[in-house]
MDTraj code that builds the backbone (N, CA, C; nanometers):
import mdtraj as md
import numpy as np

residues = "UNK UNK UNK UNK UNK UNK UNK UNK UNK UNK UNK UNK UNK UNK UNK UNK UNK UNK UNK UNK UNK UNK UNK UNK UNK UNK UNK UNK UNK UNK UNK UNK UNK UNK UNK UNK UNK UNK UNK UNK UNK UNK UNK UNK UNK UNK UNK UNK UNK UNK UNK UNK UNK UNK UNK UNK UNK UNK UNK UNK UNK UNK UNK UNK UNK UNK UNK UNK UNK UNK UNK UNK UNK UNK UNK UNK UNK UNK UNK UNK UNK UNK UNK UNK UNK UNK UNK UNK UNK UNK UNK UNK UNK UNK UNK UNK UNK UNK UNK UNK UNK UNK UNK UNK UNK UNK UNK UNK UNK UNK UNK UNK UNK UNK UNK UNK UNK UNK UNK UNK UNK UNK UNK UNK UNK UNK UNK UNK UNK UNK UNK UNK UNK UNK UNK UNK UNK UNK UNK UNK UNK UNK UNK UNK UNK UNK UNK UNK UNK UNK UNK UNK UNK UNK UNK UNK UNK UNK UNK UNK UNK UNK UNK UNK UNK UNK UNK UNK UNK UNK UNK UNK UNK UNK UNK UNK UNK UNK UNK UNK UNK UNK UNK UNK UNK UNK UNK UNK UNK UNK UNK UNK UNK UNK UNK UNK UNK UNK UNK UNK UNK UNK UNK UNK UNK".split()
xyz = np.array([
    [0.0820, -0.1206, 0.0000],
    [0.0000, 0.0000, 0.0000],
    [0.0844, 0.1241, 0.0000],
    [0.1836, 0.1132, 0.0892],
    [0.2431, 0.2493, 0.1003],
    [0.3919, 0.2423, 0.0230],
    [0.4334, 0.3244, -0.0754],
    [0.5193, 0.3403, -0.1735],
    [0.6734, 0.3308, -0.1324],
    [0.7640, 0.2898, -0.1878],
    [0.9221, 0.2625, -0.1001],
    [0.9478, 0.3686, -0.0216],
    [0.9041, 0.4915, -0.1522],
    [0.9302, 0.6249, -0.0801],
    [0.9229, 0.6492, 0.0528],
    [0.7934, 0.6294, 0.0894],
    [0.7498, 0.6736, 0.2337],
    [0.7780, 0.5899, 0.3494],
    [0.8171, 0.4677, 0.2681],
    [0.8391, 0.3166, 0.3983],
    [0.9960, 0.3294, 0.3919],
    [1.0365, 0.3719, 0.3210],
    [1.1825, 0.4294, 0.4130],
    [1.2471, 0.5719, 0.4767],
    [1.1379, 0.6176, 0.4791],
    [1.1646, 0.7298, 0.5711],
    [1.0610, 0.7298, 0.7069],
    [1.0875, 0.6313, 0.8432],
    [0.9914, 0.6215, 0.9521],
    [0.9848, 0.7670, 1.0304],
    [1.0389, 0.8430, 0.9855],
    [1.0685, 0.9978, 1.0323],
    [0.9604, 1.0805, 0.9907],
    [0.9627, 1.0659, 0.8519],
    [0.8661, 1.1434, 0.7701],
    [0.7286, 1.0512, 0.8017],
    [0.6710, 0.9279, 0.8109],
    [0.5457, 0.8700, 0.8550],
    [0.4922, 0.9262, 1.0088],
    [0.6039, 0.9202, 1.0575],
    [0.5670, 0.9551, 1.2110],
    [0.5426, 1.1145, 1.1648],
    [0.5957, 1.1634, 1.1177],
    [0.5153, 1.2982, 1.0932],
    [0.3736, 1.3199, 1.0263],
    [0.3925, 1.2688, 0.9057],
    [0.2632, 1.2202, 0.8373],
    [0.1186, 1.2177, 0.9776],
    [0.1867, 1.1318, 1.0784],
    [0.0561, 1.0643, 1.1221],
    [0.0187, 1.1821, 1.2798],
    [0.1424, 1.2277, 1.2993],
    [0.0950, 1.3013, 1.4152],
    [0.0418, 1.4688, 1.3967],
    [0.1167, 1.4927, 1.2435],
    [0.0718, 1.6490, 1.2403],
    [0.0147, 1.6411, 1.0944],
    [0.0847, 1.5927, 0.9648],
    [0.0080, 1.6348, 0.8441],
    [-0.1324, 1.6136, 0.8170],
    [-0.1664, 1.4956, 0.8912],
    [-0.2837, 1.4622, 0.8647],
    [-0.3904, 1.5734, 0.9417],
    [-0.3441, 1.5397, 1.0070],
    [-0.4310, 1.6420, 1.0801],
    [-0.4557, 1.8203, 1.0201],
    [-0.3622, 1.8447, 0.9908],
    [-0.3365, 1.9913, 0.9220],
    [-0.4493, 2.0177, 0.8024],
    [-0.4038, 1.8456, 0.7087],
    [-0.4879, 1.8303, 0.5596],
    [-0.6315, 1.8240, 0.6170],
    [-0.6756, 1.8258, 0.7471],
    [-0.7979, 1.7946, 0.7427],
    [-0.8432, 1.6440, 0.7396],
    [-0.7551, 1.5711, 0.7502],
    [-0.7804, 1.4731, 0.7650],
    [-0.7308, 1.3949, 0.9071],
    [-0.8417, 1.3954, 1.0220],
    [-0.8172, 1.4178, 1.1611],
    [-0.9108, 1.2887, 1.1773],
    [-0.8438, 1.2012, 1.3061],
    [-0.8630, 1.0942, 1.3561],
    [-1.0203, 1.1232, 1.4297],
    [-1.0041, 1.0036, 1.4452],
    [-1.1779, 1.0216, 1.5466],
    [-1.1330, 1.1002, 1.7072],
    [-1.2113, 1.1296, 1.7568],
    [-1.2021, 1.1705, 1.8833],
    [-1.2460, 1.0316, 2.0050],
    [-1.2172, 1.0531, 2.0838],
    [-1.3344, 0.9461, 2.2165],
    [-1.4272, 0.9246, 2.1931],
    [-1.5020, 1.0124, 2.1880],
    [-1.6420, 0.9833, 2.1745],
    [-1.7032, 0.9407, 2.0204],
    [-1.6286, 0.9550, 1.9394],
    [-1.6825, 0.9477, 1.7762],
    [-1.5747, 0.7945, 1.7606],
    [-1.7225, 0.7000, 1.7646],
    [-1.6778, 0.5480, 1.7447],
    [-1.7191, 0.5186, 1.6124],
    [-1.6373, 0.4173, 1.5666],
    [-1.6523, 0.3490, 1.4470],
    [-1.8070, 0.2979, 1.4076],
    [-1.8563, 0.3235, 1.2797],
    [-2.0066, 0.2879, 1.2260],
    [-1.9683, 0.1475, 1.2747],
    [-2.0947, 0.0986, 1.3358],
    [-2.0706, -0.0617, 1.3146],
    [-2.2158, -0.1117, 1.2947],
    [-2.1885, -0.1760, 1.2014],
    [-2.3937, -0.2454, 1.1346],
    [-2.3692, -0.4342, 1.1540],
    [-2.4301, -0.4584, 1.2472],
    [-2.4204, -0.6102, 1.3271],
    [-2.5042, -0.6835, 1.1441],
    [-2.5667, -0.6233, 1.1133],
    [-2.6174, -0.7048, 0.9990],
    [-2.5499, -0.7349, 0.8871],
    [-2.4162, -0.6856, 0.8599],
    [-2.3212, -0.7192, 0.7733],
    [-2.2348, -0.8379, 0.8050],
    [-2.2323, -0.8546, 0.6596],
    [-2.1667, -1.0223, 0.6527],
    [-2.0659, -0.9811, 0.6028],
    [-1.9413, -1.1075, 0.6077],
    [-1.8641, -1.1165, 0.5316],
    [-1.7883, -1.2563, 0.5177],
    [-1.7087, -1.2088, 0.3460],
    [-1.7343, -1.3513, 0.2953],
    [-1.5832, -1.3607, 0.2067],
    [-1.5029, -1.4821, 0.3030],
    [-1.3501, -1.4575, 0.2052],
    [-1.3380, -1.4721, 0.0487],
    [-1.2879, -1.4561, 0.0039],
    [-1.2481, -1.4574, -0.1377],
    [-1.0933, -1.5199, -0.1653],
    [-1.0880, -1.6232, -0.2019],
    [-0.9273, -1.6383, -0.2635],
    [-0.9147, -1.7342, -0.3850],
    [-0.8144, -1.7576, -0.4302],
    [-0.7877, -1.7902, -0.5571],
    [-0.8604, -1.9541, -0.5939],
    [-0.8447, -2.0037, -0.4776],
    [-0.9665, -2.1065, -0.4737],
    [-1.0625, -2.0855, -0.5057],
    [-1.1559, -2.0179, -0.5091],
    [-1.2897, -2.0140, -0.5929],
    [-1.2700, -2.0118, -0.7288],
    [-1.2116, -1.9004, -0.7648],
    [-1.1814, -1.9082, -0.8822],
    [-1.1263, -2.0646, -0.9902],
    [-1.0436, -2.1027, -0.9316],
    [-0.9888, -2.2808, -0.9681],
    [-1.0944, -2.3326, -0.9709],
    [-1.2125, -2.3367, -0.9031],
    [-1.3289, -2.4053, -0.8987],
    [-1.3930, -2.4182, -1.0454],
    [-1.3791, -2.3074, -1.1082],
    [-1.4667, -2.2445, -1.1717],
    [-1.4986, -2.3304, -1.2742],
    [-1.5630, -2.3652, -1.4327],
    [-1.4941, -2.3233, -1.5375],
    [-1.4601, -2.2857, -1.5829],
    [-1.3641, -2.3272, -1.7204],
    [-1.2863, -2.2330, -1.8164],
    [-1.3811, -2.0834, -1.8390],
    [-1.3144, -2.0147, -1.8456],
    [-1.4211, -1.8973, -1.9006],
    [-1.5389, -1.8310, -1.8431],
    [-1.5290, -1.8854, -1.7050],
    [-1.6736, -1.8551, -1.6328],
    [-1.5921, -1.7604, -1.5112],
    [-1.7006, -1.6470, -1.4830],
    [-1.6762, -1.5470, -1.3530],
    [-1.7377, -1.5680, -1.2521],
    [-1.6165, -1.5373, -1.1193],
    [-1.6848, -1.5246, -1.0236],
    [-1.7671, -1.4150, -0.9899],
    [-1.8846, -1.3912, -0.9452],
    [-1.9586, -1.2473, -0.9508],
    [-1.9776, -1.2400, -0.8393],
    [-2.0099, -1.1216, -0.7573],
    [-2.0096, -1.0567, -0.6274],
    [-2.0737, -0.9403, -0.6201],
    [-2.1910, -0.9796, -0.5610],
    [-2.3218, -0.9021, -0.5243],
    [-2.2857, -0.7755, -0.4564],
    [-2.2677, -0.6548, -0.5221],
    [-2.2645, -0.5372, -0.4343],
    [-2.3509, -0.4680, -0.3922],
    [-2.5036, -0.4883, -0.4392],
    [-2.6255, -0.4842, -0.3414],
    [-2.6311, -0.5383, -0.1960],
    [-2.5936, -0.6116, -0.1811],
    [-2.6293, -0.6931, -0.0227],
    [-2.5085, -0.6008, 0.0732],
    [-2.5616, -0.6206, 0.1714],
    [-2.4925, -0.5904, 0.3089],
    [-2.3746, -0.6702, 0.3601],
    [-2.2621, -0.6866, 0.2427],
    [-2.1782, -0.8018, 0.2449],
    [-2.0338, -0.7245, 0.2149],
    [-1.9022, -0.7564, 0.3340],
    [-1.7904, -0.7180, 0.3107],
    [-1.6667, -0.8536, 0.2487],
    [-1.6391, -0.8330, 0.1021],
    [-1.5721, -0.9822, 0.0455],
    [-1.4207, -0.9056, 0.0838],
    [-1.3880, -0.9741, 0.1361],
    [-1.2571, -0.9818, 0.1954],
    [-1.1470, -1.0756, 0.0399],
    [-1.0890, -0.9773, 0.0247],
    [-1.0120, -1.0664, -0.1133],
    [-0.8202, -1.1106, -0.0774],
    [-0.8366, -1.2373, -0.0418],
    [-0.7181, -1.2811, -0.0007],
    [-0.6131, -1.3424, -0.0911],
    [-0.4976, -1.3243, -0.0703],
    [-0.4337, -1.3557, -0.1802],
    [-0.3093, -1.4085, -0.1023],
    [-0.2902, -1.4328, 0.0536],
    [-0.1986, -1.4593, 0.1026],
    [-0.1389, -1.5750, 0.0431],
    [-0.2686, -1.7291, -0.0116],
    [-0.2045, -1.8044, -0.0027],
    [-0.1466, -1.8271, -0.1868],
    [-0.2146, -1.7581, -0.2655],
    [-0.1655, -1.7245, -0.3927],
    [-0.2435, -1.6694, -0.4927],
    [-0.1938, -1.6031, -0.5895],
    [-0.2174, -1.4568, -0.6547],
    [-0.3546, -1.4977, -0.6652],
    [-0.4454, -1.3982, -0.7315],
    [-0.5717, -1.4063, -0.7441],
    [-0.6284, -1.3371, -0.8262],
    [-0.6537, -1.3809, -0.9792],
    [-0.7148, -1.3818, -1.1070],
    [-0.8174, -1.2785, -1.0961],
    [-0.7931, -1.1305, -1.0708],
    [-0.8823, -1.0391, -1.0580],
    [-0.9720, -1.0569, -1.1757],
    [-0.8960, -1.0444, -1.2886],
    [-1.0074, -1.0126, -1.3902],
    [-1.0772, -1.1613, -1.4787],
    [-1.0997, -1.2905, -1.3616],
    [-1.2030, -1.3394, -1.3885],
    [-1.3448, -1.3102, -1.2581],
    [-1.2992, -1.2026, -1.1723],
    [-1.3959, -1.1363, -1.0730],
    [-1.5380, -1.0213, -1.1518],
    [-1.6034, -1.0462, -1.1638],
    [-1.6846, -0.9258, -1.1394],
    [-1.7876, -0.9047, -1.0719],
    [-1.8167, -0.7430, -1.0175],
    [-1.9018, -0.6112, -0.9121],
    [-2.0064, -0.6426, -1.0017],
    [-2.1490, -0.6900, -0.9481],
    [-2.2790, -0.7416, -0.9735],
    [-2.3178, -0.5858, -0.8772],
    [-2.3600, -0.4673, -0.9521],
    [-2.4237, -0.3284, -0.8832],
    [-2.5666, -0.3384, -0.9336],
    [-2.5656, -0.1724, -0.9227],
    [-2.7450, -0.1137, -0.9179],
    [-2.7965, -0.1418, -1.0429],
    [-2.9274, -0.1856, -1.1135],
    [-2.9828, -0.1785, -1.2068],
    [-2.8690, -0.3031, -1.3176],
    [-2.8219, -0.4499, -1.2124],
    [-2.7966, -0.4840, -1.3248],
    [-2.6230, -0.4693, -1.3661],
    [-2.5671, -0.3664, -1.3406],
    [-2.4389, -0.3291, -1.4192],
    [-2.3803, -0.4170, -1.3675],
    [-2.2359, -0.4659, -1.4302],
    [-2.1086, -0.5402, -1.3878],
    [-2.0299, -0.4982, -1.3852],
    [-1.9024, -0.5159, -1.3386],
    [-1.7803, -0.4104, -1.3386],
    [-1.7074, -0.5166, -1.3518],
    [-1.6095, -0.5100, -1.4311],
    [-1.4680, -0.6142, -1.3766],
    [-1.3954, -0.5445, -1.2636],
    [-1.3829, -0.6492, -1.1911],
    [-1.2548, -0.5929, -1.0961],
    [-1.1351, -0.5360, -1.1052],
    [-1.0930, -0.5949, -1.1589],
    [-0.9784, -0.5710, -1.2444],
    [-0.9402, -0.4586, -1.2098],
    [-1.0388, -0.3960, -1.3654],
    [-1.0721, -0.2681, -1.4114],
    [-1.1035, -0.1445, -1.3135],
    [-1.1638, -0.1911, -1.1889],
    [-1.2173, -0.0902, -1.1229],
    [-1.0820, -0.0881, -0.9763],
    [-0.9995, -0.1852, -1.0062],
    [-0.8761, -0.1831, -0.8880],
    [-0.7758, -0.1064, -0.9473],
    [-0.7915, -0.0674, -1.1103],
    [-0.6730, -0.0085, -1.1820],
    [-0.7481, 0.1805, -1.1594],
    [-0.8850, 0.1569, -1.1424],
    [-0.9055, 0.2900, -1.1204],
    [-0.8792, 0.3435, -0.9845],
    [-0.8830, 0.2628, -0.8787],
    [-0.8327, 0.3036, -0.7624],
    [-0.7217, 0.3511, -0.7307],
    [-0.6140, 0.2753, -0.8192],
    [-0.4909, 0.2520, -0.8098],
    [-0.4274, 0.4422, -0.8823],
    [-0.4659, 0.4515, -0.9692],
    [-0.4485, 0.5639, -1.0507],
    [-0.4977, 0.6904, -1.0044],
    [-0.6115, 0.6828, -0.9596],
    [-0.6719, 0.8267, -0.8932],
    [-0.5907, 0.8936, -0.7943],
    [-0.6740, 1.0465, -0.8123],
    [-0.5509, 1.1731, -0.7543],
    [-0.5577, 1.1547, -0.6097],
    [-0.5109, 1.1239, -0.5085],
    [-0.4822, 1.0992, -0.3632],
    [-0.4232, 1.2608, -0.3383],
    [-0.3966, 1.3425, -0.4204],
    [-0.3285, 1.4443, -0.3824],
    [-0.1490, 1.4195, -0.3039],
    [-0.1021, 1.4957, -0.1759],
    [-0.0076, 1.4389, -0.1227],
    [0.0121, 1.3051, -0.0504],
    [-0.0990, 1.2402, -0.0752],
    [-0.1042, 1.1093, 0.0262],
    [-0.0355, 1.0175, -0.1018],
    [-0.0100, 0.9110, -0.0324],
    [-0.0048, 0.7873, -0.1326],
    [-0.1226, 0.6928, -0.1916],
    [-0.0920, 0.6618, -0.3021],
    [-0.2063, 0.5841, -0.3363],
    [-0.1822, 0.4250, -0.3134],
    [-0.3471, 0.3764, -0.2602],
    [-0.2898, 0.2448, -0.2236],
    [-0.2488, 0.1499, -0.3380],
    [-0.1920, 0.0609, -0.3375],
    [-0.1741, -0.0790, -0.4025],
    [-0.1961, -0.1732, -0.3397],
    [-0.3193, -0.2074, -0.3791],
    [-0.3905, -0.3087, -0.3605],
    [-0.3568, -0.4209, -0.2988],
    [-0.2460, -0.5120, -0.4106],
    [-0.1455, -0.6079, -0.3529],
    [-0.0554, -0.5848, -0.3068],
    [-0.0550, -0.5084, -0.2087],
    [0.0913, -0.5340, -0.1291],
    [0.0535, -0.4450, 0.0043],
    [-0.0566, -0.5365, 0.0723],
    [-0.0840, -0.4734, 0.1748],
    [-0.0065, -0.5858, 0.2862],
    [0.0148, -0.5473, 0.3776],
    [0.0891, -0.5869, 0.4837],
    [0.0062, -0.7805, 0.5046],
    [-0.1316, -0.7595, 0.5462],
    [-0.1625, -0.8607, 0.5673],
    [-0.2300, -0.9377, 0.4312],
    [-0.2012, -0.9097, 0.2826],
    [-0.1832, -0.9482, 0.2142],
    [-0.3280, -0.9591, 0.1593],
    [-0.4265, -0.8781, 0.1697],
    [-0.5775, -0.8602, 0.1553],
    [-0.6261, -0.7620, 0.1337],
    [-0.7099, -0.7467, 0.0720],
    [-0.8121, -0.5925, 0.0864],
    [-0.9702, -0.6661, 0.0621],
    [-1.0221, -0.5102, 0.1070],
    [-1.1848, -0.5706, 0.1120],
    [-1.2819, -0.4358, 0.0401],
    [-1.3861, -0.5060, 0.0021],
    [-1.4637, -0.4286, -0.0939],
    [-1.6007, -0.4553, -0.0313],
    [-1.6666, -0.3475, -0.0787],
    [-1.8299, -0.3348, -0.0128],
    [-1.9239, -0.2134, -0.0651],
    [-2.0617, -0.3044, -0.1103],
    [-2.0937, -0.1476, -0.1765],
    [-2.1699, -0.0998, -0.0623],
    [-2.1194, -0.0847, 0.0576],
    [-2.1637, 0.0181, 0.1607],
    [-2.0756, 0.0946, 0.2310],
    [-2.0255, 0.2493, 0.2174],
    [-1.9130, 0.2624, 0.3021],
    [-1.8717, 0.2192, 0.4624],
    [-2.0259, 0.2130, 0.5018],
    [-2.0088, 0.2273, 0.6466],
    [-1.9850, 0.0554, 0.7100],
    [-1.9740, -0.0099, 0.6009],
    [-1.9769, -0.1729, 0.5891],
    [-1.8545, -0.2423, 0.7084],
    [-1.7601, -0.1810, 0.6702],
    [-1.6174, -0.1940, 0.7253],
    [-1.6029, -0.1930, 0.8906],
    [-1.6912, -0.0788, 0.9026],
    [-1.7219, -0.1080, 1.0832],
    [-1.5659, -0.0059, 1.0929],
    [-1.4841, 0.0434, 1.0225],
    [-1.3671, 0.1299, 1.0074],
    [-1.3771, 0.2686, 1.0446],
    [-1.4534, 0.3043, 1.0343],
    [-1.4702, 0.4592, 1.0297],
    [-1.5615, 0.5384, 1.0997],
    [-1.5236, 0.6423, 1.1880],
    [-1.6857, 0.6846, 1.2578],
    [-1.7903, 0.8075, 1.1416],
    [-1.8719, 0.8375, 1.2384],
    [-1.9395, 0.9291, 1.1245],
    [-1.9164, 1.0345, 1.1015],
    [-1.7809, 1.0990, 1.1590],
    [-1.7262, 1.2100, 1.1391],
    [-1.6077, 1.1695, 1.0125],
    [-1.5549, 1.0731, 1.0194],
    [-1.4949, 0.9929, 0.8988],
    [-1.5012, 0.9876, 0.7922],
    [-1.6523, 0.8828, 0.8157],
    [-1.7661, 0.8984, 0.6825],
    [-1.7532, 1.0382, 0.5945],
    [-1.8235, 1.1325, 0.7330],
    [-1.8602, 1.2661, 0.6309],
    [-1.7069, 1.2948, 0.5637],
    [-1.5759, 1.2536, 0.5578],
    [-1.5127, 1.3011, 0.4953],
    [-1.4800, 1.2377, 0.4049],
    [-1.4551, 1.0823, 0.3758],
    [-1.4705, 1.0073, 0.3293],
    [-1.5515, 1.0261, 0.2007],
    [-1.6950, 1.0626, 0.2420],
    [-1.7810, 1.1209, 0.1561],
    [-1.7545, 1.2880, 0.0956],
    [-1.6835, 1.3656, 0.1361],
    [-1.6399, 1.4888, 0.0674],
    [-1.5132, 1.4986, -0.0070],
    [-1.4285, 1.3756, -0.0284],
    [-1.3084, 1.3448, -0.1281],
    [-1.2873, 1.2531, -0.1144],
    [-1.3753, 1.1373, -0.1592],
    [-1.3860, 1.0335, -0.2120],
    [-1.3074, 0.9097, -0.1707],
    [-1.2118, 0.9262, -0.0856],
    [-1.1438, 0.9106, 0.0338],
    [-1.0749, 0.9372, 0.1629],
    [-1.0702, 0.7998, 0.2260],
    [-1.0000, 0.8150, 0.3796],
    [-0.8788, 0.8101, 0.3949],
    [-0.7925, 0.8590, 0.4297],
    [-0.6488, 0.7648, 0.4374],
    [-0.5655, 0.8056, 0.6376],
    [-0.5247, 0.7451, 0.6934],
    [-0.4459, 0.7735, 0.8380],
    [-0.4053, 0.7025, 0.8150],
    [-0.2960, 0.7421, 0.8963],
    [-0.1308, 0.6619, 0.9641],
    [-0.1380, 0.6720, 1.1177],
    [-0.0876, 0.6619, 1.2031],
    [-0.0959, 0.5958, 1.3602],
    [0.0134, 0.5427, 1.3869],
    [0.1061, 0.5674, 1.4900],
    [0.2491, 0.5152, 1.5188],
    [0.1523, 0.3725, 1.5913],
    [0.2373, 0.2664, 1.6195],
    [0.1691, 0.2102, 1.6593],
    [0.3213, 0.0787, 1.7506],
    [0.3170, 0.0008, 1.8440],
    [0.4236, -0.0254, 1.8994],
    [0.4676, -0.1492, 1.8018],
    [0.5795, -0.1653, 1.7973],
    [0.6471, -0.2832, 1.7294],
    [0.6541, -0.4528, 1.8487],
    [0.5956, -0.5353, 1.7405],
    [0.5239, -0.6470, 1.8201],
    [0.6662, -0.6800, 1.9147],
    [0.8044, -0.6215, 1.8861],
    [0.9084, -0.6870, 1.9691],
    [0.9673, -0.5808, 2.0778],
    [0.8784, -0.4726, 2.0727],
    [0.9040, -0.3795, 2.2069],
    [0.8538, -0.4188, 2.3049],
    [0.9845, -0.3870, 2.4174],
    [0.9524, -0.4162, 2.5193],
    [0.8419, -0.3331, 2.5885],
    [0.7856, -0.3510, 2.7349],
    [0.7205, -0.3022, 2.7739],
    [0.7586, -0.1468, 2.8686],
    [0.8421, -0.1467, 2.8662],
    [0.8641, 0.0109, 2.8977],
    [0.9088, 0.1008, 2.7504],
    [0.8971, 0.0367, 2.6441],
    [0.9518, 0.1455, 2.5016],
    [0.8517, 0.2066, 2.5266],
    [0.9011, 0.3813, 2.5166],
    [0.8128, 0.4433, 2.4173],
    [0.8226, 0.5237, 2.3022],
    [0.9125, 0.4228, 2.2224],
    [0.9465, 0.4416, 2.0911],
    [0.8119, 0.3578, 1.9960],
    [0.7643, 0.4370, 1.9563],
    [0.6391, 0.3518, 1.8583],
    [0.7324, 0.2773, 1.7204],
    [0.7873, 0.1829, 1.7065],
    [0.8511, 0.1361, 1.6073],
    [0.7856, 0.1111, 1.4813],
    [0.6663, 0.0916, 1.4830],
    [0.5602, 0.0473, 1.3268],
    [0.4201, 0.1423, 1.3054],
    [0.4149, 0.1715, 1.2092],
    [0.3327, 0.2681, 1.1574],
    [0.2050, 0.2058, 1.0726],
    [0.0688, 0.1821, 1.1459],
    [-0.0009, 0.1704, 1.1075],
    [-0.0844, 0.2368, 1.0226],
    [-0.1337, 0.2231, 0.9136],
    [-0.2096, 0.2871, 0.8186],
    [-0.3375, 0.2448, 0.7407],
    [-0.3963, 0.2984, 0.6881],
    [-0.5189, 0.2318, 0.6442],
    [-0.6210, 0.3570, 0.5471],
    [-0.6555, 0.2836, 0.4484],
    [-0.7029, 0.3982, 0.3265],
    [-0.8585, 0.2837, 0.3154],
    [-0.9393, 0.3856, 0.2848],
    [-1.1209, 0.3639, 0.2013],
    [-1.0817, 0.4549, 0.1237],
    [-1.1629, 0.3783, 0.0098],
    [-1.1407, 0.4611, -0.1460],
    [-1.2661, 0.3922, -0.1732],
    [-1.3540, 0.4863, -0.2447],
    [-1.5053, 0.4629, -0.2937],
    [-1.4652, 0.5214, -0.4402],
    [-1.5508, 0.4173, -0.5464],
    [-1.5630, 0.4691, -0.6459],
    [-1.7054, 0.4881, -0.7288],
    [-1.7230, 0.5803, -0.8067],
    [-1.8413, 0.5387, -0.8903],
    [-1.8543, 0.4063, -0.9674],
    [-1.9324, 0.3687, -0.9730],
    [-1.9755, 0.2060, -1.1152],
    [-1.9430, 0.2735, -1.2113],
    [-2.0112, 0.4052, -1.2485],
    [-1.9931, 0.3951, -1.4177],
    [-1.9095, 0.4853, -1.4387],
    [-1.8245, 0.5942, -1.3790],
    [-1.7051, 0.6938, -1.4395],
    [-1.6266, 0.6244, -1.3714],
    [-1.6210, 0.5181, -1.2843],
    [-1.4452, 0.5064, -1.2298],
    [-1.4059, 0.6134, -1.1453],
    [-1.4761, 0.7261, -1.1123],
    [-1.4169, 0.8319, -1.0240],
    [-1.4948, 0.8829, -0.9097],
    [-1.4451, 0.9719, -0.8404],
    [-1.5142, 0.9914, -0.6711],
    [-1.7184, 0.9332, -0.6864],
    [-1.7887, 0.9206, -0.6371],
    [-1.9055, 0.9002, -0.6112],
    [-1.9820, 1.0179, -0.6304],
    [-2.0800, 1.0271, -0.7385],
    [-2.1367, 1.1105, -0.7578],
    [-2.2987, 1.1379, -0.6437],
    [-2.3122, 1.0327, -0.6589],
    [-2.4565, 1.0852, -0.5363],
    [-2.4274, 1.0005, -0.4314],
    [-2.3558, 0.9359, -0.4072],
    [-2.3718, 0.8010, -0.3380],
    [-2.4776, 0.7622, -0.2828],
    [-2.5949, 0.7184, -0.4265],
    [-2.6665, 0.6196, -0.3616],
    [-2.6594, 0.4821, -0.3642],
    [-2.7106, 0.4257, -0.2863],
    [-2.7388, 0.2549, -0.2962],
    [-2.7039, 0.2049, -0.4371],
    [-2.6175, 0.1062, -0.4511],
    [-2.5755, 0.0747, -0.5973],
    [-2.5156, 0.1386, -0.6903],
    [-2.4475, 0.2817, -0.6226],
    [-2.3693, 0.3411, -0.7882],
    [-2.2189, 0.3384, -0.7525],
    [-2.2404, 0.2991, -0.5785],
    [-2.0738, 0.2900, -0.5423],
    [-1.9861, 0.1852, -0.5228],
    [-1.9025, 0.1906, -0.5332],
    [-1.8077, 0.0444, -0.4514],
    [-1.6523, 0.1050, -0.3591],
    [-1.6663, 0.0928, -0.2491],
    [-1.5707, 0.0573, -0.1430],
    [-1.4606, -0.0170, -0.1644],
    [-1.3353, 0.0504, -0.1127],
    [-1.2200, -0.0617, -0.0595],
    [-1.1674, -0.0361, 0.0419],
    [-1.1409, -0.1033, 0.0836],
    [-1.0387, -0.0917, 0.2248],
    [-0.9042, -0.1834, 0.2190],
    [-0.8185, -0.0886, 0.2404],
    [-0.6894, -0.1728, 0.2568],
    [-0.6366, -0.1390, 0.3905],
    [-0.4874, -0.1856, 0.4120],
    [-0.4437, -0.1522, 0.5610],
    [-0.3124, -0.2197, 0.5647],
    [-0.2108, -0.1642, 0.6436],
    [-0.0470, -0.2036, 0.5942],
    [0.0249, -0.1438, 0.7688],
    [0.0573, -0.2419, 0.7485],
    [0.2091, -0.2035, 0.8954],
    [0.3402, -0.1872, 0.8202],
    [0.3690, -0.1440, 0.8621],
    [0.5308, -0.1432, 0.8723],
    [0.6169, -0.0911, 0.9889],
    [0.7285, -0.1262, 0.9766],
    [0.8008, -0.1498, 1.1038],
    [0.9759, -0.0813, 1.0382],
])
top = md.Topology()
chain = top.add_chain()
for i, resn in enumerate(residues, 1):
    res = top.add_residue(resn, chain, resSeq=i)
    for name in ("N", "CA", "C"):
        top.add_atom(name, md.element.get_by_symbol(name[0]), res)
traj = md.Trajectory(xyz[None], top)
């Protein structure tokens, strides 16, 4: 997710996460502003196994109407995006593919843009509901929803510090990126069925 650039400078992340973000307007939750969480959402892994299942020539499709977060795993090996396709509003299909190359490309401004495959725990997840993720509170959301994405960083402790460090050694991060179905770009009304969600998320140390 996060570019060589920035994963070798832990100087410049730890800055990133304690002052830029915040500056850009892009400010953590507070105490009291907890993460959306909707108990009625499912979710449902995805990995290259289904696909093998398949036949020749046949797609896996994935309902982005329902209240469902597909978790797309690739830890245990690569995974044939573009025999995937986004089943949306009125019918449309999207290849995946196609709509991970639009994520990938769009203006993030000074942030980084994610890459998909090469998130720390080797996954990302998609949902055509933003608030699906249980990630974000509703102060989030609303920003989320005013540029088309989320992105924070968070020092966070390194799993081999001891218990008196208080050197934060690994830098947690994590981006939502919503797109339209039919331009590929920020969400035009976001209603029910014209959007699709991702969530990725990356440590480093």
């Amino acid at each position: 997710m996060i570019r060589q650039s920035i994963r070798s400078s832990k100087s410049l992340a730890l800055s990133v996460a304690l002052g830029v973000i915040a500056a850009a307007g892009f400010t953590g939750c507070v105490a009291s502003d907890e993460p959306v969480a909707d108990d009625a959402v499912e979710n449902e892994r995805i990995t290259q196994a289904e696909l093998s299942a398949l036949p020749a020539g046949e797609f896996l499709r994935l309902d982005m109407n329902q209240k469902t977060v597909y978790a797309l795993d690739y830890s245990a090996a690569p995974i044939d995006y573009a025999r995937i396709k986004l089943s949306a509003g009125d019918g449309k299909e999207i290849l995946l593919a196609e709509q991970m190359a639009a994520v990938e490309n769009a203006d993030y401004g000074d942030y980084p843009p994610p890459v998909l495959t090469e998130a720390s725990d080797q996954r990302f997840s998609i949902s055509g509901d933003a608030a699906a993720f249980g990630k974000l509170s509703e102060s989030e959301l609303d920003q989320l929803k005013a540029d088309g994405f989320f992105y924070s960083e968070k020092p966070v402790a390194s799993p081999s510090a001891g218990p008196q460090s208080t050197d934060p050694e690994c830098i947690h991060a994590y981006c939502e990126v919503c797109v339209d179905v039919n331009t590929g770009g920020w969400p035009e009304t976001w209603a029910p069925g014209t959007y699709t969600c991702y969530l990725i998320e990356h440590v480093w140390c």
